[in-house]
C-alpha positions as CSV (number, residue, x, y, z in Angstrom):
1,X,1.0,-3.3,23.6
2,X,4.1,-1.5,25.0
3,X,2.8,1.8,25.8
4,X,5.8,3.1,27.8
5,X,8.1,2.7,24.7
6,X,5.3,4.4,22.2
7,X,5.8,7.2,24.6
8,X,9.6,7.1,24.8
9,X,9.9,7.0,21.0
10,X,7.3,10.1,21.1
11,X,9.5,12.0,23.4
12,X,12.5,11.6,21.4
13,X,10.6,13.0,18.2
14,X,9.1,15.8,20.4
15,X,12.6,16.3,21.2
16,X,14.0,17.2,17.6
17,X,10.9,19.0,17.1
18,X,11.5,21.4,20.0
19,X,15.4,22.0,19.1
20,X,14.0,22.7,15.6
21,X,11.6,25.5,16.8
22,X,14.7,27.4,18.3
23,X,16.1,27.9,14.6
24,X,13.7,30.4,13.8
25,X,14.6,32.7,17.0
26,X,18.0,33.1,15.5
27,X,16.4,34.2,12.3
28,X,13.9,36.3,13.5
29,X,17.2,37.7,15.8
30,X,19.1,38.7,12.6
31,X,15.9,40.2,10.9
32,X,15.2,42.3,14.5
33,X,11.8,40.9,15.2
34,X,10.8,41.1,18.6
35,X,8.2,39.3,19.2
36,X,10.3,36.1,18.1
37,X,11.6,35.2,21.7
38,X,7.6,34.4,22.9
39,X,6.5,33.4,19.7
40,X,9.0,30.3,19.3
41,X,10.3,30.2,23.2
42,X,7.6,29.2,24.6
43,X,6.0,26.4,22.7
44,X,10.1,25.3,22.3
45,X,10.2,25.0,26.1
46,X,6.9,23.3,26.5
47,X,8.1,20.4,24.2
48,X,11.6,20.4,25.1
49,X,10.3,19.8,29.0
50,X,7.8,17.9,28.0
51,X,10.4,15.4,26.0
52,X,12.7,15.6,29.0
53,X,10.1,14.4,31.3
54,X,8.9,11.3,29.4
55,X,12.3,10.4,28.2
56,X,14.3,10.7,31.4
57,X,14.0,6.5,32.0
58,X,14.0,4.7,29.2
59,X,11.4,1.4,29.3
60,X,13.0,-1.5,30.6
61,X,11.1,-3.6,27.9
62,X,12.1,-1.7,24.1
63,X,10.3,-4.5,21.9
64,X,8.6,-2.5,19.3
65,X,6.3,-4.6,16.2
66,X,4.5,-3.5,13.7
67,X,1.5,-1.8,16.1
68,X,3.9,0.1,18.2
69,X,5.6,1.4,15.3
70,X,2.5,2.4,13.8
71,X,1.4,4.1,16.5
72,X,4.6,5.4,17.8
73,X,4.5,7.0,14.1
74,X,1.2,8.5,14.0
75,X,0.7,10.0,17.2
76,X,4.1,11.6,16.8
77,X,2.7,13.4,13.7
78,X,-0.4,14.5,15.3
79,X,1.5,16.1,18.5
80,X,3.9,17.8,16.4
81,X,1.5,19.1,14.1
82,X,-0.9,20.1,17.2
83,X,2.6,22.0,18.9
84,X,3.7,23.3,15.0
85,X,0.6,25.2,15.3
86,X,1.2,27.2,18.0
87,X,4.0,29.9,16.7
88,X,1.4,30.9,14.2
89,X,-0.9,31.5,16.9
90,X,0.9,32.9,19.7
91,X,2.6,35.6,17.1
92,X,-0.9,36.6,15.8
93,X,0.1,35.9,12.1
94,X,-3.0,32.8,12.2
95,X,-4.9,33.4,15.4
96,X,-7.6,30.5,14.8
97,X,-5.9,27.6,15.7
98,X,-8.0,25.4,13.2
99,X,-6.6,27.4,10.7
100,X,-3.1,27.6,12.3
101,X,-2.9,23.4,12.7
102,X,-4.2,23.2,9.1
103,X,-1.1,25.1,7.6
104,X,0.8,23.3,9.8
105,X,0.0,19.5,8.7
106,X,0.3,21.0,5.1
107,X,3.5,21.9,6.0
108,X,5.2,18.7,7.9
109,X,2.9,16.2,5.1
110,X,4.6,18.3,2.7
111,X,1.5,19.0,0.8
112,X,1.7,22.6,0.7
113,X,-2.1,23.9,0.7
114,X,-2.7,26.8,2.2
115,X,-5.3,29.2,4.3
116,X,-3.3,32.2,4.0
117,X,-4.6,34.8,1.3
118,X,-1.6,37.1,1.9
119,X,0.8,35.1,2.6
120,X,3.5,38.0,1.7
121,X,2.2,39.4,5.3
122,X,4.4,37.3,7.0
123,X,7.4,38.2,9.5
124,X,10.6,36.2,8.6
125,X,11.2,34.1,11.4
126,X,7.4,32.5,10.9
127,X,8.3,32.1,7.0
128,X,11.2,30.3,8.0
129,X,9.3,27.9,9.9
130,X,6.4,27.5,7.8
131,X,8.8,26.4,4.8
132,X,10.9,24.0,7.0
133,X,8.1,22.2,8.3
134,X,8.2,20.8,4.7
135,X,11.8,20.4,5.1
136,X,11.6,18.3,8.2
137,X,8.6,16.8,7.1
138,X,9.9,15.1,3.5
139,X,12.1,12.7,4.8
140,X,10.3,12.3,7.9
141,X,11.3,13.4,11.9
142,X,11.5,9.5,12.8
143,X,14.3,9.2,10.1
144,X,16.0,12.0,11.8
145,X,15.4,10.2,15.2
146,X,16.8,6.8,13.2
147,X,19.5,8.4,12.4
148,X,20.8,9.3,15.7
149,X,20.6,6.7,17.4
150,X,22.4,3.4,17.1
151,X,20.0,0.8,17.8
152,X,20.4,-2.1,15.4
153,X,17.7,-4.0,16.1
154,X,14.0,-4.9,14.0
155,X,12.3,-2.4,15.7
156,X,13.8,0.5,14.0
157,X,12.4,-1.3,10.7
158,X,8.9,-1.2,12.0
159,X,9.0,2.6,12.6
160,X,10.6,3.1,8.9
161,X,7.9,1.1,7.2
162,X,5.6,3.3,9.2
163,X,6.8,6.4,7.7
164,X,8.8,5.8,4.4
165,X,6.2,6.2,1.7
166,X,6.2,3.4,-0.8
167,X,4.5,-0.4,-1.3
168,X,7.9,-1.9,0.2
169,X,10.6,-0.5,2.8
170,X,14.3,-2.1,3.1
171,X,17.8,-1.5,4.1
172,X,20.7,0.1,2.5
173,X,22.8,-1.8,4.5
174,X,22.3,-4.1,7.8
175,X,22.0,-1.5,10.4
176,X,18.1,0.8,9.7
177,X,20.6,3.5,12.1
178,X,23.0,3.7,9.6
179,X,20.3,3.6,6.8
180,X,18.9,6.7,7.8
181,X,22.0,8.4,8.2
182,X,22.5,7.7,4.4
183,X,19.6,8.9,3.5
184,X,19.8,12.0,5.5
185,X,23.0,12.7,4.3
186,X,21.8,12.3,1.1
187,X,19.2,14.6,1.6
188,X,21.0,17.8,3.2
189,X,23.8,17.6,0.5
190,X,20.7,18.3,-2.0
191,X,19.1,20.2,-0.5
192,X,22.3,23.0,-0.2
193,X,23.6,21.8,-3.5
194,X,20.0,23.9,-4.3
195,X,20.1,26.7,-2.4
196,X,24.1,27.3,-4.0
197,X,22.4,27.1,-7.4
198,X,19.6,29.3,-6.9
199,X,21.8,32.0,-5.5
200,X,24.0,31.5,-8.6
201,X,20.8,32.8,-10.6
202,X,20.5,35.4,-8.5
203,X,17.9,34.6,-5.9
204,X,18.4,36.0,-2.1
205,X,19.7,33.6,0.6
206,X,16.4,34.3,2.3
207,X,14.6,33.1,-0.5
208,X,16.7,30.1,-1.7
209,X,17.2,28.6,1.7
210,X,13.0,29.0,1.9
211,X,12.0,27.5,-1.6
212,X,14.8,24.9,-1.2
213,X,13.3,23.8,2.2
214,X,10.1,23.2,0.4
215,X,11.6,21.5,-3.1
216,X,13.3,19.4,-0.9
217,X,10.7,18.3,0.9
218,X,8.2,18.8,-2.2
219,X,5.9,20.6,-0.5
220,X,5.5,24.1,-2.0
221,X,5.2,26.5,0.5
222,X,6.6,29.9,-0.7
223,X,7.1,33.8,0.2
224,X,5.3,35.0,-2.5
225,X,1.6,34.8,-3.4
226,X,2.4,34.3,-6.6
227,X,4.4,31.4,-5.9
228,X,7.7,31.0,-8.1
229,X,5.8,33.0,-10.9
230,X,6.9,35.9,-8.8
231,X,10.7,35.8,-10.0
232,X,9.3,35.5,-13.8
233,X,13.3,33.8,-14.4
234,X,13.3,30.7,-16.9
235,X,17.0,29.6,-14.6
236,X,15.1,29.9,-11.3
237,X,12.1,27.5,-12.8
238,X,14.1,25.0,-14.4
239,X,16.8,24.5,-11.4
240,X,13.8,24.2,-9.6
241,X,11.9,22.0,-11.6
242,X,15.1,19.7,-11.9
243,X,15.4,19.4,-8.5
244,X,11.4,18.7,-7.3
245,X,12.3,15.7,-9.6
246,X,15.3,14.8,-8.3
247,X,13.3,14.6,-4.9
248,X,11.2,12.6,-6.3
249,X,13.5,9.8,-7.2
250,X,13.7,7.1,-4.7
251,X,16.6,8.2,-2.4
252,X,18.0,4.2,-2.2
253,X,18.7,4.7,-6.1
254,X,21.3,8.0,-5.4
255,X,23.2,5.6,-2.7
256,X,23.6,2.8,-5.5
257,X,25.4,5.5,-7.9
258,X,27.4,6.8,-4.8
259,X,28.7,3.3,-4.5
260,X,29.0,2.9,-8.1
261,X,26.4,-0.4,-9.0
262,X,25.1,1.8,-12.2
263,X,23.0,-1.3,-13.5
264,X,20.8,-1.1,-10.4
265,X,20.0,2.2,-11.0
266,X,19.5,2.1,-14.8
267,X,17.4,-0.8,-14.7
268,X,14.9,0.6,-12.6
269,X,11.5,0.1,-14.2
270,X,9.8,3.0,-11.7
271,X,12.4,5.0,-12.3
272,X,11.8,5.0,-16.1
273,X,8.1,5.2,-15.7
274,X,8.3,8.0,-13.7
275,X,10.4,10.2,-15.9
276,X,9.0,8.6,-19.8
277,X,5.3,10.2,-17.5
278,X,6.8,13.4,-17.1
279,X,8.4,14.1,-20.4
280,X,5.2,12.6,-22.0
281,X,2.8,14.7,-20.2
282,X,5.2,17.9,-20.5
283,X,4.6,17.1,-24.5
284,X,0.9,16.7,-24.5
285,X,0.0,19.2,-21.8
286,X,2.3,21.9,-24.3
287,X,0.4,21.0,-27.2
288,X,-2.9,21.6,-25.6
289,X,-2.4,24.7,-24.3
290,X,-0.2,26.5,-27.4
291,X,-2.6,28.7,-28.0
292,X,-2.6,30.7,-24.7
293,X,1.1,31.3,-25.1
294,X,2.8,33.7,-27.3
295,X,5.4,31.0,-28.8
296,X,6.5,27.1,-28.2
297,X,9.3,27.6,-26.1
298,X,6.9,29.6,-23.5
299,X,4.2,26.9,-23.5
300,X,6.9,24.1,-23.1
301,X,8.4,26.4,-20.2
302,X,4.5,26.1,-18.1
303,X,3.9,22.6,-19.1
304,X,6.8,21.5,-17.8
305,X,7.1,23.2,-14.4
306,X,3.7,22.7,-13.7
307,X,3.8,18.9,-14.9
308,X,6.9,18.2,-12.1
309,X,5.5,20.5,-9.6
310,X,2.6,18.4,-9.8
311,X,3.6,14.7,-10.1
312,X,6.1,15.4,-7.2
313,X,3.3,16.6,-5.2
314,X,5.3,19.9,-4.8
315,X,2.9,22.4,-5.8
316,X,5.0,25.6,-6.5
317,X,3.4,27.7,-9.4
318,X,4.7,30.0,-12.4
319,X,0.9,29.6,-14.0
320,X,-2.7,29.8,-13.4
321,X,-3.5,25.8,-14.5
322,X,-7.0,27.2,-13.9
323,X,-7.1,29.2,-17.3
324,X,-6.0,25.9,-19.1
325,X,-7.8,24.0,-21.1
326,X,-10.1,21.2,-19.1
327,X,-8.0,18.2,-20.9
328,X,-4.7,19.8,-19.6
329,X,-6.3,20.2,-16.0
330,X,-7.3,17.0,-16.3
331,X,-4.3,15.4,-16.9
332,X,-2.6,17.6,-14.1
333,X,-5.5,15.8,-11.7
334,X,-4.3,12.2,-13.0
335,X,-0.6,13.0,-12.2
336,X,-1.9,13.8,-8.6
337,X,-3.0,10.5,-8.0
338,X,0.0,8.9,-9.5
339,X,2.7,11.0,-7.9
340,X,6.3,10.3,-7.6
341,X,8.8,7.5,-6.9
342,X,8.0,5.2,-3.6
343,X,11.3,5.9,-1.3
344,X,11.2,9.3,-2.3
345,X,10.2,12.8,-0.9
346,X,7.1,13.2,-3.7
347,X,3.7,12.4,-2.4
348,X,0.4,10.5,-4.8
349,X,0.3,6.7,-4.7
350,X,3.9,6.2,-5.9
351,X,4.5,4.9,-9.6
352,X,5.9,1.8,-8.1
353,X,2.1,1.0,-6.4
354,X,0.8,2.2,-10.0
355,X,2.7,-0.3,-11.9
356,X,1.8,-3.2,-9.3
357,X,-1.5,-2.5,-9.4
358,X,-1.7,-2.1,-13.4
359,X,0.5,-5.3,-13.9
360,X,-2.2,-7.3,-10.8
361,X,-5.1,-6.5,-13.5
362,X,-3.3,-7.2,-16.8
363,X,-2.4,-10.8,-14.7
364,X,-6.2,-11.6,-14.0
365,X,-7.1,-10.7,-17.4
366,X,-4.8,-13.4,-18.2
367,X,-5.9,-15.8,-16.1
368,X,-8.9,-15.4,-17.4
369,X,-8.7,-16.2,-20.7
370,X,-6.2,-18.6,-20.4
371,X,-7.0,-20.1,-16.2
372,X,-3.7,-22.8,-16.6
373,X,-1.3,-19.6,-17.4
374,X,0.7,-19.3,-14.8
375,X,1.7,-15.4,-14.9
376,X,3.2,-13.4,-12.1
377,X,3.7,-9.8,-11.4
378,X,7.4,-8.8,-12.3
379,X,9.4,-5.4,-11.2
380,X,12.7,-4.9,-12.6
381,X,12.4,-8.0,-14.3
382,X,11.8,-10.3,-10.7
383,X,9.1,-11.8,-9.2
384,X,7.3,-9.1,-6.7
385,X,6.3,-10.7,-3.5
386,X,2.6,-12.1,-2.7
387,X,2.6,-9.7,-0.1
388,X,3.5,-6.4,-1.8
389,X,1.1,-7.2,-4.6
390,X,-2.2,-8.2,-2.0
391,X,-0.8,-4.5,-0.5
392,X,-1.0,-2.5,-3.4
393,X,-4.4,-3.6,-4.4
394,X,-5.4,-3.6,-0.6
395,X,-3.9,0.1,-0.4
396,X,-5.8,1.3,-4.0
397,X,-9.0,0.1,-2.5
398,X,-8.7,1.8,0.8
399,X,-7.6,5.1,-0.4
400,X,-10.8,5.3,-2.9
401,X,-12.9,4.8,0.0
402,X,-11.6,7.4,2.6
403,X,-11.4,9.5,-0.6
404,X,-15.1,8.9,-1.3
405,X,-16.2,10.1,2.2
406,X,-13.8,12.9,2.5
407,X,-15.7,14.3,-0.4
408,X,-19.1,13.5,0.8
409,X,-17.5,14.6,4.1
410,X,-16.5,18.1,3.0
411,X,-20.1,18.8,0.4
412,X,-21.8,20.9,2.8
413,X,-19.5,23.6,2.4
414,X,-21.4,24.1,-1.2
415,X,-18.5,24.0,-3.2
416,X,-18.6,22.5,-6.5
417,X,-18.2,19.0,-7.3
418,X,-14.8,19.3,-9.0
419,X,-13.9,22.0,-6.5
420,X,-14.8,19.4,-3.3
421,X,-12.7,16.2,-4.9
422,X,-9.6,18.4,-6.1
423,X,-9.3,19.4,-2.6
424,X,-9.4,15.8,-1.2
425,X,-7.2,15.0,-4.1
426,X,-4.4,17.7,-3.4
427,X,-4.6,16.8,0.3
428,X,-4.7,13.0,-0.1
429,X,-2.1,13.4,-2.5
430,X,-0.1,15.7,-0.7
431,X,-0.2,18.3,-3.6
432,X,-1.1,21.8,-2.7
433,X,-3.3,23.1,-5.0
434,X,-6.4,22.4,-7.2
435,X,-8.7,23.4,-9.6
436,X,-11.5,26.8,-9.1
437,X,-11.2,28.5,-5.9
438,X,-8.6,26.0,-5.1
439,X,-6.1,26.0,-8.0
440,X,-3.0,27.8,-7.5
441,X,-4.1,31.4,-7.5
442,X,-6.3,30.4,-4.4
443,X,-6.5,29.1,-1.2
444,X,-8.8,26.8,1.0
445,X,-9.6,29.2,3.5
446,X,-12.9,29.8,2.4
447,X,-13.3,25.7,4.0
448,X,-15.1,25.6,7.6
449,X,-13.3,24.2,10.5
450,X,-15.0,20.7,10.0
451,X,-13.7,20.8,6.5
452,X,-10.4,21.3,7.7
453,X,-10.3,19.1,9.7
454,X,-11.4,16.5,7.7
455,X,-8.7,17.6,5.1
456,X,-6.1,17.6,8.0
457,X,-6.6,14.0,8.4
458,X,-6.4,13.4,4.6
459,X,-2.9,15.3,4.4
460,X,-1.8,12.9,7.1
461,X,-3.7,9.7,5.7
462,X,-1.7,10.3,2.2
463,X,1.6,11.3,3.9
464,X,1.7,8.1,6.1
465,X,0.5,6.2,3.4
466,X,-3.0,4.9,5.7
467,X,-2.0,2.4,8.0
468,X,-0.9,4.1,10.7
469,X,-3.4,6.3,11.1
470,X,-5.9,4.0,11.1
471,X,-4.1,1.6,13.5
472,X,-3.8,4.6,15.6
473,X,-7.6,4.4,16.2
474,X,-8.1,0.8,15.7
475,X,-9.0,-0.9,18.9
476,X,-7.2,-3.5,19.9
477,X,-7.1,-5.5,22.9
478,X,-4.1,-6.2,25.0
């Protein structure tokens, strides 16, 4: 194990981390809060010294494989999750630090769950960095490290497997460096294209730079406890709507149309799933819930804001889902689990893993009836890999099974049943919110600290997609 370059990689993603922090000093600055120097200085110089230190020789030896990369990955989440924390705390606005850490792995998993009953309470410069957590958080730190620096070698490919989402990770092109930049590129020119179009309809810069941070990184963290309810402005909803969904696409498919091969893109079979779910659930979730609205056009407005809020793993609100019918909520739960596109921004189990895992069982039944048939399990019209397939099936089991404890895990807080697995689900699932005391006009502060904990662990289990984390405390002997 080459524990000096796990370290070095860690230092260079503490790095960005502490330069990040600084942002919200010149916020605070411009909104004439005081207390923002302390609140963001300190726990910026702490990491920035702290990267400095273990980054100032870089290991002789820089072979990275699939274990360093794994770990490299997830014990870079947990430090800047445990240093995220401590603007909350030091400015007063969180002062449990249980608390404080939980909003902040919500924020960089992008799931968007919150402790905070009042979350209108909160200065400006602590808002800002609440909502770009999420930002920094959807396409991942380590990307941001990848695409800085211009190593070309494999072992940038072992620390993007570790944290792009999805049942398979690749290239744009030959460099992983180059790659990223792409894909960060990509991603800021959405993510402004956003705010200008929110601010068309009339929303403050505060406010579109904030709700754009978290579309972007479909998370869901807003300024307003009642989420984007609180602008009650059908242009507002549906730009953001559009764009959770554009975040959900996988980000390879937006390089293929910049470069013009249109087939690759319209042949996608996830990419079709993935919107024929949305408009089909936007339909039926409308027509079950007519009745609460005062016309068609209104219930068709909620269904289908809530529907991509909700398969993106967003979690921004304009409803109550709690007052809806159970079917409705029900179907909001199974878009949860299936979430967005793998390569993408979106959290769940990816509609790629879906399909994979769908297409594995309608294979076996084959096989069963007819045992010579030789069937395989096709994407896009080719062959998937042995590999990928064994991974999906391997990944479905072992997300029902930390999903089962983390429920059994999280029961002695006497919560409901439904109440105890919509909150592993949102977590898991990187969502945000979920049904009783947990659906979008509530919170999960009423958890204990072992409960968030536990739910801490999920956010990051679902945002790294498993592996990692658990090779992080798998032992392993040199």
């Amino acid at each position: 194990m080459n524990y000096k370059m796990i370290i070095y990689i860690m230092g260079q993603i503490l790095r960005i981390v502490g330069i990040c922090m600084l942002l919200p000093i010149l916020v605070g600055a411009f909104y004439g809060e005081h207390h923002v120097i302390e609140t963001f200085g300190i726990p910026a110089s702490i990491t920035l010294l702290t990267s400095f230190i273990i980054t100032i020789k870089k290991p002789k030896n820089t072979a990275v494989f699939s274990m360093e990369g794994f770990i490299s990955v997830s014990a870079s989440w947990i430090a800047m999750s445990a240093i995220g924390a401590l603007p909350f705390v030091i400015s007063g606005e969180i002062p449990n630090y249980i608390d404080a850490l939980f909003e902040t792995v919500s924020g960089f998993t992008t799931t968007g769950s919150t402790i905070l009953s009042d979350v209108e309470k909160m200065s400006r410069s602590v808002m800002f960095w609440r909502a770009f957590t999420h930002w920094l958080g959807g396409m991942g730190v380590l990307m941001f490290v990848l695409a800085v620096m211009s190593s070309n070698d494999v072992r940038t490919m072992h620390m993007m497997r570790a944290e792009c989402p999805g049942p398979n990770v690749g290239r744009l092109v030959s460099k992983s460096s180059f790659s990223a930049r792409i894909l960060y590129g990509i991603y800021i020119v959405m993510t402004v294209a956003e705010i200008i179009v929110l601010m068309i309809f009339d929303m403050p810069l505060y406010d579109a730079v904030i709700h754009s941070f978290s579309s972007a990184g479909t998370g869901g963290f807003s300024m307003w406890n009642d989420s984007i309810g609180h602008y009650n402005n059908i242009f507002i909803e549906m730009t953001i709507s559009i764009f959770v969904i554009l975040f959900g696409i996988n980000f390879n498919l937006y390089y293929y149309l910049i470069i013009k091969k249109f087939s690759l893109v319209f042949k996608n079979e996830e990419l079709r799933t993935y919107l024929g779910i949305i408009a089909s659930a936007t339909i039926i979730i409308a027509l079950s819930v007519m009745k609460q609205y005062s016309s068609a056009a209104e219930s068709f407005r909620n269904s289908f804001f809530m529907v991509a809020s909700t398969i993106t793993s967003t979690g921004f609100a304009i409803t109550d889902t709690g007052e809806w019918s159970v079917f409705a909520q029900t179907l909001l739960l199974l878009l949860m689990f299936i979430g967005s596109c793998a390569g993408s921004t979106g959290g769940g189990m990816k509609v790629a893993r879906i399909l994979i895992i769908i297409k594995t069982g309608i294979r076996e039944l084959k096989y069963i009836v007819s045992p010579r048939a030789v069937a395989t399990v096709k994407l896009d019209g080719k062959p998937v890999e042995k590999d990928i397939v064994r991974g999906a099936s391997n990944y479905f089991i072992l997300f029902m099974i930390i999903f089962s404890v983390s429920v059994l895990l999280i029961s002695h807080d006497n919560f409901s049943i439904e109440e105890n697995i919509s909150a592993v689900t949102t977590c898991m699932n990187n969502i945000g919110y979920g049904v009783g005391r947990f659906s979008p006009s509530g919170n999960l502060g009423g958890l204990d600290s072992f409960s968030k904990i536990i739910l801490c662990f999920d956010m990051l289990i679902g945002r790294l997609e498993i592996y990692p984390l658990i090779m992080l405390f798998a032992s392993r002997k040199n």
